[in-house]
N, C-alpha and C positions, 0 to 999 in steps of 0.2 A: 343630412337629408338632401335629396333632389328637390330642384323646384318644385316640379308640381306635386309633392308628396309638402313642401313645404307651406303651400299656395291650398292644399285642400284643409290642412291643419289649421293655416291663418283663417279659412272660413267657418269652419267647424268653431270658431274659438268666438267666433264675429256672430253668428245662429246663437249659441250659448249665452252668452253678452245679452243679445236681445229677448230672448225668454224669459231669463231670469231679472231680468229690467222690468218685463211686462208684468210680470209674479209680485215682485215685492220685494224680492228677494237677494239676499248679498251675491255677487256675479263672482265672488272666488267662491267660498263654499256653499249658498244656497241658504246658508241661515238667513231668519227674518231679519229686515233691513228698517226698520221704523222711520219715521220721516220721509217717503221716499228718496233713502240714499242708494248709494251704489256699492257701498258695502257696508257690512256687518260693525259695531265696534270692534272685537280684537283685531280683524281682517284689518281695519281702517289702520288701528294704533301701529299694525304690524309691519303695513305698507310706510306710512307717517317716520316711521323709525329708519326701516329700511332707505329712505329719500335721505332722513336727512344726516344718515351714516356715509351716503353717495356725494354727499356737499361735503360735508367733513373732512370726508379724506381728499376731494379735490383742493377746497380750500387749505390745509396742512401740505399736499404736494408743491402749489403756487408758492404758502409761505417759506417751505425748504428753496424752490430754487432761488424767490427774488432774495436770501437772506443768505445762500452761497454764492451771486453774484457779487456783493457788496462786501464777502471778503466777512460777516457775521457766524454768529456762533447759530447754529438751525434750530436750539431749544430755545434761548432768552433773547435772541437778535444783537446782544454786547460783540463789540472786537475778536476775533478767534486766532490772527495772526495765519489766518491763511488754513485754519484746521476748520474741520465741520460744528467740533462743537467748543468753546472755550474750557478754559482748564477747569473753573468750577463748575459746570457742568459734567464733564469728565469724572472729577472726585463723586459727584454726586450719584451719579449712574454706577461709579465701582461699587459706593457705599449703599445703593438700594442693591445691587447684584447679591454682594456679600450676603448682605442678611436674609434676601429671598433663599441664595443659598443654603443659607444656615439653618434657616427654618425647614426645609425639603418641600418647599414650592415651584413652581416655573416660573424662572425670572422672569418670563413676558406675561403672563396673564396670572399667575398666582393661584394655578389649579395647581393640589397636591401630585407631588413626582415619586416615581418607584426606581430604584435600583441604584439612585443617587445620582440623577440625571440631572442637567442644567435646565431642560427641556420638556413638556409634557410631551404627550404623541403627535399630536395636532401643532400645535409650533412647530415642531422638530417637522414635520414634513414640512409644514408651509416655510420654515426656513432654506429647507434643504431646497426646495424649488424655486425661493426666490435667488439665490446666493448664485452668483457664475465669480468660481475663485481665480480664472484667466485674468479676468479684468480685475478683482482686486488685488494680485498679484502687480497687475500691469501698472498701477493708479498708486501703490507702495514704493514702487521702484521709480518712479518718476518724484514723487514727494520727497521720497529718501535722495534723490541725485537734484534736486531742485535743493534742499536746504544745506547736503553739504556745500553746494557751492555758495551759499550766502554765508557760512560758516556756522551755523544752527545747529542743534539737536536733532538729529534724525527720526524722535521719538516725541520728541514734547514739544518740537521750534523754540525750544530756548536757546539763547547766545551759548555756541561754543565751539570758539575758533582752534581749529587745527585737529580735533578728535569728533568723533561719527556720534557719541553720545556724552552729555552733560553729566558730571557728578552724580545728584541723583539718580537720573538713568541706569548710569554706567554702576552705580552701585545696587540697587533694585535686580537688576541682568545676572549681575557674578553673585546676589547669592540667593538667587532663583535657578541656578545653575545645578548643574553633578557635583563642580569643584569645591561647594560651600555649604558642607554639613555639619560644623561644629567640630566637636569632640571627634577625630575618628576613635574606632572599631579595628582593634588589631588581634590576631590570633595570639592568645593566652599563652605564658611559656611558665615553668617551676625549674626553679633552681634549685639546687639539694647542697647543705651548707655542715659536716660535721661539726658536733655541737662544740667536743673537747679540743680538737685544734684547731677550730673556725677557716678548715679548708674547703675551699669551694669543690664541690664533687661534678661539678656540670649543669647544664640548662639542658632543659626537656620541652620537648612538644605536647606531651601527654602526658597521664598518671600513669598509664601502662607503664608508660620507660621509665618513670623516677622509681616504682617498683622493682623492674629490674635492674635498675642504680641500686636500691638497697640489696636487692640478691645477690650481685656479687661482690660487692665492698662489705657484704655479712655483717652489716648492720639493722640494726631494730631501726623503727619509728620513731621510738623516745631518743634517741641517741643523733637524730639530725633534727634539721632545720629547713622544711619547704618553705622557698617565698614563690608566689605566684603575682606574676606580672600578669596585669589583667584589663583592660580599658575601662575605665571607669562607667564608660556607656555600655557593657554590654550586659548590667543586670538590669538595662530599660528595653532589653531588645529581646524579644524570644529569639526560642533556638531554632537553627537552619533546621532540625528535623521536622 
C-alpha cells in the first residue's frame, strides 16, 4: 500500500474499534463481549495464544544463540564440542526422524504424508523458503576445513588424526555407498556337461544357446548335464522386464 491508502485504512480500522467498543461488542468479530471486554472469548483465547506463541519463539531464538556462543548443544545446553547439537541429541532426532518415517508422518509436525514424503505440503514449503543452501554449503566447508586441521572427524568432531572421517564414519559412508550391496548380482551362465564321458560341451549365456549345443552335438536332454551358475540374489530380485 501507499501511505495514504495506508493512513485511511489505519482510520477506518481506529472508527471500527470505537463503535464496536461503544456496542458491547467484540472489536475483531462483533460478537457479544460480556463484562465489557474488548473481545469475545475465542477472539481473546486466539489472540492470548497467538502472543504467547510470539514469546516463545523469541525466547527459543535468544536460547539458541546464547547456547551456540558458549560452544553448547541448542536442545539440552550440555558440551557439543563445537557442533549445534551434541551427539545424544543427534541420535535422538535420527531415532524420532526414523520412526516418524516409518510411520508415514511428517517429521516436523506428524500430519499424515502422501507419496512417501519426509515432508507434509506446508513444511515442505516453509522449509523450502526458510533454507538458503549457499550458506549452508558455505558453513560445511568451513567446519569440515576447521576440524581437519585440529585432526577431528569431519562428520562427527571426534579425534581422528591423519584421515577426513573416523571409523564409524568412514564405515556408515562406504556402505551407504553404490560400492556396498552385499551379495552381488551377476548374469546367469549354463554349462552343458555330457553325462557318459563327463565332457564339458561349453558355457552359455542363455537357454536359447545350450539348446542349440544340444542340436548339434545330436544329443537328448537325458543324455547331459545343465549346471547353471546363478547369483544366489537373484531369486530376491525381480526381473529387469
Amino acid at each position: 500500500m501507499c501511505e495514504p491508502c495506508r493512513e485511511d485504512r489505519r482510520q477506518a480500522k481506529r472508527e471500527r474499534h470505537r463503535e464496536r467498543r461503544a456496542a458491547g461488542v467484540c472489536v475483531h468479530c462483533a460478537a457479544p463481549a460480556p463484562g465489557g471486554k474488548a473481545y469475545c472469548e475465542p477472539c481473546a483465547k486466539t489472540r492470548s495464544r497467538r502472543r504467547n506463541l510470539k514469546a516463545k519463539r523469541d525466547a527459543d531464538r535468544r536460547r539458541y544463540a546464547e547456547r551456540r556462543a558458549r560452544g553448547g548443544c541448542t536442545s539440552c545446553g550440555k558440551p557439543a564440542d563445537g557442533a549445534a547439537e551434541c551427539r545424544a541429541c543427534c541420535e535422538a532426532a535420527r531415532t524420532r526422524y526414523d520412526a516418524r518415517r516409518a510411520a508415514g508422518v511428517c517429521v516436523k509436525c506428524q500430519t499424515p504424508t502422501y507419496g512417501g514424503t519426509a515432508y507434509c505440503a506446508p513444511c515442505a514449503v516453509a522449509k523450502a523458503e526458510r533454507r538458503d543452501r549457499e550458506a549452508e554449503y558455505a558453513a560445511r566447508r568451513a567446519r569440515y576445513a576447521e576440524r581437519r586441521a585440529k585432526g577431528r572427524c569431519g562428520e562427527c568432531n571426534a579425534p581422528s588424526p591423519g584421515v577426513a572421517r573416523c571409523e564409524p564414519c568412514s564405515r556408515r559412508h562406504r556402505e551407504s555407498s553404490g560400492a556396498f550391496r552385499g551379495i552381488p548380482i551377476w548374469d546367469p551362465t549354463w554349462t552343458v556337461i555330457e553325462t557318459a564321458t563327463g565332457e564339458e560341451l561349453g558355457t552359455y549365456d542363455s537357454q536359447a544357446d545350450v539348446s542349440l549345443c544340444l542340436a548339434f552335438a545330436r544329443l537328448s536332454r537325458d543324455e547331459v548335464e545343465v549346471l547353471c551358475d546363478a547369483s544366489p540374489m537373484s531369486s530376491l530380485t525381480a526381473p529387469t522386464w
